[in-house]
Wavefront OBJ file of the C-alpha trace (Angstrom):
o trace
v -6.989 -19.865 41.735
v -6.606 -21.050 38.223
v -6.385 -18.226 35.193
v -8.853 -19.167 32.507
v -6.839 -20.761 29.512
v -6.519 -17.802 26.532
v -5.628 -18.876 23.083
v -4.879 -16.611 20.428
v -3.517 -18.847 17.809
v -5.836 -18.331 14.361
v -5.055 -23.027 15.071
v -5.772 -23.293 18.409
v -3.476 -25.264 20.485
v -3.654 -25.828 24.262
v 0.464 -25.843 24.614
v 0.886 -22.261 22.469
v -0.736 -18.904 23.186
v 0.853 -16.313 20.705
v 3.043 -13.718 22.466
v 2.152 -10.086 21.037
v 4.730 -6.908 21.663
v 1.635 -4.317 21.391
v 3.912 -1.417 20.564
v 6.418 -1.272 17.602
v 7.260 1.887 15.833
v 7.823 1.592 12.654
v 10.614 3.675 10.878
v 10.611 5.363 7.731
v 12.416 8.327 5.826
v 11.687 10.242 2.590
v 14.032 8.877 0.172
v 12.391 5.263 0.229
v 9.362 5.552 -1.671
v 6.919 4.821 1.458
v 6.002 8.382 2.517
v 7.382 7.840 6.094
v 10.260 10.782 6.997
v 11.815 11.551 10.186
v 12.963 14.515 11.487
v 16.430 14.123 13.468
v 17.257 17.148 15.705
v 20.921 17.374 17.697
v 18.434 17.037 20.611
v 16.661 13.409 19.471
v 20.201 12.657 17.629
v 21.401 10.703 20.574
v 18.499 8.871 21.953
v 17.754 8.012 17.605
v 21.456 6.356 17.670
v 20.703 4.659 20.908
v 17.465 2.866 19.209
v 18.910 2.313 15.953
v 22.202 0.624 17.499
v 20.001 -1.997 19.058
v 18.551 -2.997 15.703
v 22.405 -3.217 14.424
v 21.625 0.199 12.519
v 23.916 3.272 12.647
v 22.104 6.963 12.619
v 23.625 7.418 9.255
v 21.506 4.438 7.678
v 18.615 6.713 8.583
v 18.903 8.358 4.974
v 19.976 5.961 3.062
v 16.797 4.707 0.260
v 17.362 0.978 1.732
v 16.632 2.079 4.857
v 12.663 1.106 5.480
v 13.731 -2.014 4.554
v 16.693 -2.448 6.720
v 14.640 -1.415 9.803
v 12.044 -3.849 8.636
v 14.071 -6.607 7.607
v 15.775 -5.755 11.253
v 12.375 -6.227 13.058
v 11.284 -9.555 11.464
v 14.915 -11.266 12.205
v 14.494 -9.562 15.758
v 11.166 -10.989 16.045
v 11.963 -14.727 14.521
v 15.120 -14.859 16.915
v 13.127 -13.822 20.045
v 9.967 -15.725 21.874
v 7.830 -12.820 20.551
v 5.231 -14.432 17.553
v 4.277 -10.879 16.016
v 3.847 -7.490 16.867
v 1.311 -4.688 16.935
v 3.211 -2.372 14.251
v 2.552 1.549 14.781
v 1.579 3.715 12.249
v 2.802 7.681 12.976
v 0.361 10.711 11.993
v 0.768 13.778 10.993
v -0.128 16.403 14.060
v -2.662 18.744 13.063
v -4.031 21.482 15.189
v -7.364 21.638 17.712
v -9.031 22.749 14.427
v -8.731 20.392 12.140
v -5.647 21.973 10.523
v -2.624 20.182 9.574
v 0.289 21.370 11.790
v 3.164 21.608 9.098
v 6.877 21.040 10.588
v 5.804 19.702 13.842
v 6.244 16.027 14.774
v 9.009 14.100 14.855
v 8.011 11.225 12.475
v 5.410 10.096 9.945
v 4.563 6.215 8.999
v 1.581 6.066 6.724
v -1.530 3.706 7.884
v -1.203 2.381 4.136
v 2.068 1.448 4.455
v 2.093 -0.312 7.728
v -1.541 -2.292 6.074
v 0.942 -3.018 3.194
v 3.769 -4.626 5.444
v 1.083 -6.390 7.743
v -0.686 -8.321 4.717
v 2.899 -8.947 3.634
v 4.252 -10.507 7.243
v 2.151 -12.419 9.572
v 4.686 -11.058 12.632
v 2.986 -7.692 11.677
v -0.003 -6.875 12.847
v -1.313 -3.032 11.749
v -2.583 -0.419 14.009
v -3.326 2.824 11.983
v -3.431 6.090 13.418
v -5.551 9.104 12.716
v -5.634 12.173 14.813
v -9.075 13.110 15.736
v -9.064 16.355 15.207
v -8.572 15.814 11.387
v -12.082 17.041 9.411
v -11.774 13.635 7.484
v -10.909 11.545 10.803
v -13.765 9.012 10.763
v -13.995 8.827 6.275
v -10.203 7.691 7.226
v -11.116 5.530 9.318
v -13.802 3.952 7.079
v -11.183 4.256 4.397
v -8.719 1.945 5.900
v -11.043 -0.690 7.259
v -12.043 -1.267 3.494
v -8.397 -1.379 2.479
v -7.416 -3.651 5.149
v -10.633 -6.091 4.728
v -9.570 -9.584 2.894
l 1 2 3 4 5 6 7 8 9 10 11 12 13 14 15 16 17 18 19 20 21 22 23 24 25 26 27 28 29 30 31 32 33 34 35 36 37 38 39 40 41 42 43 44 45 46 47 48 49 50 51 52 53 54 55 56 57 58 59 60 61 62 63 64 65 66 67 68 69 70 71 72 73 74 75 76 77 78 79 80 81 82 83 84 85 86 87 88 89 90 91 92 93 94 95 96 97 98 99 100 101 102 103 104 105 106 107 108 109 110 111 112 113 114 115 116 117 118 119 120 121 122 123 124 125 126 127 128 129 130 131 132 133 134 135 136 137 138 139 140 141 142 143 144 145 146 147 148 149 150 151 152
């Protein structure tokens, strides 16, 4: 049985189909501008080190101001060197509580929706997928927000 033909290429083409990784953190920290942070425990430490090492990072990078740009710069060249054409790039909310409240010190990482919009209209290997916990009061105004923003 034949699969029906699926082409996701903006210029069709019958020989290329685009090949989509469809779930990319992306990695921020405080002292770049971008309003990501991370929070690095001893316990996370290790498996942090582990993820960074395969992007030729070191854990110490992680708080350095260049370092949203290393990890990005580090995902497009991993990206252009691999068969992957672009990938669905992960924005990280905040956690907020079953009412609505935001749930300071808990999480291990924000990534703003804006800035992952930013770095999709910015690189066509990046394609943005926001995130907004539902129980936020302001959840679907967000949501309306960042369609707006990310409309050409």
């Amino acid at each position: 049985m034949n699969k029906p033909e699926v082409i996701l290429n903006p210029t069709p083409s019958k020989t290329h189909m685009n090949r989509i990784d469809m779930h990319v953190h992306m990695v921020g920290n405080a002292a770049s501008g971008h309003g990501c942070w991370v929070r690095v425990t001893a316990l996370r430490a290790p498996l942090y080190g582990i993820m960074l090492r395969k992007l030729n990072l070191n854990l110490e990078s992680l708080n350095k101001p260049s370092f949203d740009n290393q990890f990005r710069d580090r995902l497009l060249d991993f990206i252009s060197s691999s068969e992957i054409d672009a990938v669905c790039l992960l924005a990280q909310e905040a956690v907020y509580r079953n009412d609505g409240t935001l749930w300071e010190n808990a999480g291990n990482a924000f990534v703003p929706n804006e800035y992952v919009l930013e770095l999709a209209r910015n690189h066509k290997e990046f394609i943005p997928a926001v995130s907004i916990h539902p129980a936020r009061p302001d959840a679907i105004e967000e949501l309306l927000s960042l369609i707006h923003i990310s409309e050409p």
